[in-house]
C-alpha positions in Angstrom: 0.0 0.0 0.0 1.2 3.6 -1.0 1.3 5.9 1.8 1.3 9.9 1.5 5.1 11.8 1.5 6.6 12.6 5.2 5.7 16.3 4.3 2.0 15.6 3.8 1.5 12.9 6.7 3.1 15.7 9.0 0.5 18.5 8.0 -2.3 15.9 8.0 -1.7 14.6 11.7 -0.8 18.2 13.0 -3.9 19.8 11.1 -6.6 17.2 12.3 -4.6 16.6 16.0 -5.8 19.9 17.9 -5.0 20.0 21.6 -7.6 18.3 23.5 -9.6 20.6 25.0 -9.6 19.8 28.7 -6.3 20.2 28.4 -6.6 23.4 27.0 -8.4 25.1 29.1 -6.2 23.7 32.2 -3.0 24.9 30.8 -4.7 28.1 29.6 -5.6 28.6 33.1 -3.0 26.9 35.0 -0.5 29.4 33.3 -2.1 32.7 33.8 0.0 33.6 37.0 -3.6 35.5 38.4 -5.7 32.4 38.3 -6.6 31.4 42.2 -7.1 27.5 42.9 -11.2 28.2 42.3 -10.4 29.3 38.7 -8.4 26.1 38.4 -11.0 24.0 40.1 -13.6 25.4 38.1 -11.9 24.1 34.6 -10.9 20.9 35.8 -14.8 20.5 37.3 -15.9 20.6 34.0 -14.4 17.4 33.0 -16.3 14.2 35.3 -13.6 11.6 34.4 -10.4 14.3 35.3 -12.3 15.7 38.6 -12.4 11.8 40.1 -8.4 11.4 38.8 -7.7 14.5 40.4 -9.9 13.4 43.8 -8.4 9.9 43.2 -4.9 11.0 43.5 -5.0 13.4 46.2 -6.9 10.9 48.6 -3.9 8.2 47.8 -1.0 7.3 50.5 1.2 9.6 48.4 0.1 13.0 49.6 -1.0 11.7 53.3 -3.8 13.0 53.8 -6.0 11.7 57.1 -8.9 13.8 56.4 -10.8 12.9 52.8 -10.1 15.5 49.9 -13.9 15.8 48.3 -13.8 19.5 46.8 -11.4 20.0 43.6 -10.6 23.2 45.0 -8.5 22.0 48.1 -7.1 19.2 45.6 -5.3 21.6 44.0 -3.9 23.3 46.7 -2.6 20.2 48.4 -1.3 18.8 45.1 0.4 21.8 43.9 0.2 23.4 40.0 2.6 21.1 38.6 1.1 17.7 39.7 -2.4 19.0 38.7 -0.6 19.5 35.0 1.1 16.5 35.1 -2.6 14.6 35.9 -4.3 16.4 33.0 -1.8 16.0 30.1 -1.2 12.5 31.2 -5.1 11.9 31.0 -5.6 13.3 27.9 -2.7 11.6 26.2 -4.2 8.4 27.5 -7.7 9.7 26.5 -6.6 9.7 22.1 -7.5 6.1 21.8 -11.0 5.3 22.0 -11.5 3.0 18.8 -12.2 -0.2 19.7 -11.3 -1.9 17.2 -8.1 -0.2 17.6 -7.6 -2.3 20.7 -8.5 -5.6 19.3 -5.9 -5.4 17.1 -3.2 -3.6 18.9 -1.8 -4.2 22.8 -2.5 -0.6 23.5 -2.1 -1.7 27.3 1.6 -2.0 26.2 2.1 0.7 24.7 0.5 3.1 27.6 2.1 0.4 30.6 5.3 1.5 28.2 4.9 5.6 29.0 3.2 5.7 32.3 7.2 3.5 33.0 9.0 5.8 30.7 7.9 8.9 32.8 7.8 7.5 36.5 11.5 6.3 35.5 12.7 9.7 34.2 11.2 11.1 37.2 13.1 9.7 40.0 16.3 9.9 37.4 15.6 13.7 37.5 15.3 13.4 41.3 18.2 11.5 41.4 20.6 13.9 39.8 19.2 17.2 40.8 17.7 18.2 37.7 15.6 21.3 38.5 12.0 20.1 37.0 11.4 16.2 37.8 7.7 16.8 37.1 9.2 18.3 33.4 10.7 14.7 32.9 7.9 13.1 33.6 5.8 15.2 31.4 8.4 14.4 29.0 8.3 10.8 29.4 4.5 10.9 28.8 4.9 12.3 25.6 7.7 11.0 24.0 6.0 8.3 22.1 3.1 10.8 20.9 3.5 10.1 16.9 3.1 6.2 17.5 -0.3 7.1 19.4 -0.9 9.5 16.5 0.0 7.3 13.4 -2.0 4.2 14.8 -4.9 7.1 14.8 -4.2 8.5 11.4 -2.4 6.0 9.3 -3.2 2.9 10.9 -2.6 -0.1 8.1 0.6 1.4 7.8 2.1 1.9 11.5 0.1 -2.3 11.9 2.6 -2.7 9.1 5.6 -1.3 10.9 4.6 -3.0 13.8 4.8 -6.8 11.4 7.8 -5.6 10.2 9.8 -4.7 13.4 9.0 -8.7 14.7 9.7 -10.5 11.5 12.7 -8.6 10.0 14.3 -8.0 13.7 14.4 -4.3 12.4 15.0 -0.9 14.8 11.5 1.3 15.6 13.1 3.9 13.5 13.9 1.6 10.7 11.1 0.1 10.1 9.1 3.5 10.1 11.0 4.9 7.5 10.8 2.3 5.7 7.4 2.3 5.3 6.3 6.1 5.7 9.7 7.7 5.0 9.8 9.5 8.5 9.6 8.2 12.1 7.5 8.7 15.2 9.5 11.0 16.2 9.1 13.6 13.7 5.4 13.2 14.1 5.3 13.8 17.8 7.6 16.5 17.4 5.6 18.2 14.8 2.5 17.7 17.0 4.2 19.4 20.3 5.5 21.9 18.4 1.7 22.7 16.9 0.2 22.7 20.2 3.2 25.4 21.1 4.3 23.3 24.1 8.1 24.3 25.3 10.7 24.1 23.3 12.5 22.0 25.3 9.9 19.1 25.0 9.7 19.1 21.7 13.6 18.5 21.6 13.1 15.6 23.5 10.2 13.9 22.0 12.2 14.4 18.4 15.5 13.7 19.7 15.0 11.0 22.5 16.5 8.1 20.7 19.8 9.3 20.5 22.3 11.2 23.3 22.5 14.6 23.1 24.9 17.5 23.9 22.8 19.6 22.8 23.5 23.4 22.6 21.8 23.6 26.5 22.7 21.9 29.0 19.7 21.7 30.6 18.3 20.7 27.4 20.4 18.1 26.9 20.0 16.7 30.0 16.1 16.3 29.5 16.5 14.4 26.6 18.9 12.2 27.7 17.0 11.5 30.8 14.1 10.4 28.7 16.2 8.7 26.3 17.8 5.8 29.4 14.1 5.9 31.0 12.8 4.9 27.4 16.1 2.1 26.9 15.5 0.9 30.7 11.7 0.3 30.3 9.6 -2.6 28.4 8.9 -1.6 24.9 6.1 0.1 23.7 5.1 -3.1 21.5 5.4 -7.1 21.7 8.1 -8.8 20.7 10.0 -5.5 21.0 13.5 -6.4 21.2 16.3 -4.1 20.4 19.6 -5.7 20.5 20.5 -6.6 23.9 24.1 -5.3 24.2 24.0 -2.2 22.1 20.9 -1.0 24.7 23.4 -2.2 27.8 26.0 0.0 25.8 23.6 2.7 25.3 22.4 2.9 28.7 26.0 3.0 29.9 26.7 5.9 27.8 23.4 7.4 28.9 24.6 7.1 32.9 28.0 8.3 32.3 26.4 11.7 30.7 24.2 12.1 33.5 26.8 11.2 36.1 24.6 8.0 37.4 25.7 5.4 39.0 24.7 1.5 38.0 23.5 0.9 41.2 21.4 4.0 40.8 19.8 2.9 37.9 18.8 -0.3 39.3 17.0 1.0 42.0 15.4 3.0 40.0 14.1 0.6 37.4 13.0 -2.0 40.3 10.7 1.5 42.2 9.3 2.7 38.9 7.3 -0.7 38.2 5.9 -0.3 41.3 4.9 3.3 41.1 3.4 2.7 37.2 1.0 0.2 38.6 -0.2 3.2 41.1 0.0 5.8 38.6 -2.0 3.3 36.3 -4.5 3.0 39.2 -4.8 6.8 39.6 -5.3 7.2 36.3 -8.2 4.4 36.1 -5.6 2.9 33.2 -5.7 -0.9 32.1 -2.0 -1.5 31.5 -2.0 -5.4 32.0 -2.2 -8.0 34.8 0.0 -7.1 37.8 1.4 -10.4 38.0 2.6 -10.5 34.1 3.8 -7.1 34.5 6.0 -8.3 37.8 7.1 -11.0 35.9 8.2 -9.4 32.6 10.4 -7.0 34.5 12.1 -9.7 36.2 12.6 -11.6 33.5 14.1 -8.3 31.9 16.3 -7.6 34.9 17.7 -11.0 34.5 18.3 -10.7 30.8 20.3 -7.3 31.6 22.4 -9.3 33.9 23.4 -12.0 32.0 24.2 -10.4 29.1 25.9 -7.5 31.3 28.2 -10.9 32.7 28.6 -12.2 29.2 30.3 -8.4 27.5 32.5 -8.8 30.7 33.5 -12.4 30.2 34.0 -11.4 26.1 36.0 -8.1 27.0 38.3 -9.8 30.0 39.2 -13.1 28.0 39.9 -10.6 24.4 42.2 -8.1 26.8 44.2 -11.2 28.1 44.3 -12.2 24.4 46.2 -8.7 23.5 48.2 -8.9 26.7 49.5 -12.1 25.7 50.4 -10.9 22.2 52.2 -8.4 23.4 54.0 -10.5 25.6 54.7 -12.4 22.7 55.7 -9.6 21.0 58.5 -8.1 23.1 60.2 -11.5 23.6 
């Protein structure tokens, strides 16, 4: 099947893809440094399914609270502006896909279980290394898979195709998009965040996050390489999504030396954040699987890191005492 250029798929998505309007009206109102926490409460209100997330969330363990939270208004107060933002956009990411038939015939629970990990991972790597914003890397890690949600919506034979092609060829995301559409996810989400006049910043990351960045900011650079080890140390965001083994070790290695974090770090941090996306999932009244599988699969994925981490030291320690000893050869 012939698909339209890059050019034209890019206008189409960004032209029909109009920022949903909850979220609109929150960030409208969430940025206007006069609005009080009624003016907040009052948007949010107008949206059922956000008000019980929102009343969800702030009557959970994580904020503490003894006394229940049942007016939107002191929600917001107690939550703070940034976790109030970080609640909406999440739910109306989430919210794009309501085709059914989209489900049947693609694990969407993956592919949001896949995000929600993404962003809870960047998170505590943000809060690990001091960056200034964690809620801004987890924002980020919510939307840095936007163009797959928005080419299943718009060109949806195609991406199922890309999907086919990534398990039976053994080829990269990125590969197989262009193969078959002549651009990648990336570009689409980019193009989307960039439409919807989001910061800069996040843009950069959800164009850039498969690859390491210097970046011309720091700070920018950071972000995206943030979200791009949360996105290498999660599941991927489809089945039989497997990127070669020991280039992603490598790459997330690379990844923790530019952010100055240590292995043990990262660990810690992978084994929390499946934890917290089952709670997050909860919060957000998300199906992202059965807990048990989900336990499972990042065991199993744990385990696979280790071996092969065991296996590129075993290869690199027996091919050093291979040089030594040809050296040794050498001088004698």
């Amino acid at each position: 099947m012939d698909y339209p250029c890059s050019k034209d798929i890019v206008a189409k998505v960004t032209e029909v893809g109009s920022l949903p309007q909850t979220l609109a009206a929150v960030l409208k109102v969430i940025n206007n440094p006069d609005s009080a926490a009624d003016q907040i409460a009052e948007v949010i209100s107008r949206d059922v399914s956000l008000t019980t997330r929102v009343l969800r969330m702030v009557n959970s363990a994580q904020f503490g609270r003894k006394r229940k939270v049942t007016k939107v208004s002191e929600a917001v107060i107690i939550m703070g502006i940034n976790s109030i933002k970080v609640l909406t956009l999440s739910s109306s990411v989430f919210g794009m896909v309501t085709d059914k038939d989209l489900f049947k015939r693609c694990n969407i629970k993956r592919i949001w279980r896949h995000l929600i990990e993404t962003a809870s991972s960047a998170r505590s790597i943000a809060v690990e290394i001091k960056y200034k914003e964690p809620e801004e890397a987890f924002v980020a890690g919510i939307l840095h898979d936007l163009g797959i949600i928005l080419m299943l919506l718009y060109y949806r034979e195609g991406y199922l195709e890309v999907m086919e092609k990534m398990t039976v060829d053994k080829e990269g995301i990125e590969a197989a998009e262009r193969n078959i559409f002549g651009l990648t996810h990336s570009e689409v989400g980019a193009a989307m965040t960039g439409g919807w006049k989001l910061p800069s910043n996040l843009t950069y990351v959800v164009q850039n996050h498969h690859s390491l960045s210097t970046g011309i900011m720091p700070e920018e650079a950071a972000l995206n390489n943030i979200i791009a080890l949360a996105d290498r140390m999660t599941i991927g965001p489809f089945d039989n999504y497997s990127p070669d083994i020991e280039k992603n070790i490598e790459f997330i290695q690379s990844a923790c030396r530019s952010l100055n974090l240590s292995n043990d770090a990262v660990n810690r941090i992978r084994k929390e954040s499946i934890l917290e996306s089952i709670k997050l999932a909860e919060y957000l009244d998300l199906d992202i699987g059965d807990i048990l599988e989900i336990l499972t699969e990042a065991n199993d994925k744990l385990a696979e890191l280790y071996f092969s981490l065991e296996r590129i030291y075993i290869e690199k320690r027996n091919l050093q005492s291979q040089l030594n000893g040809a050296v040794t050869e050498t001088v004698a």
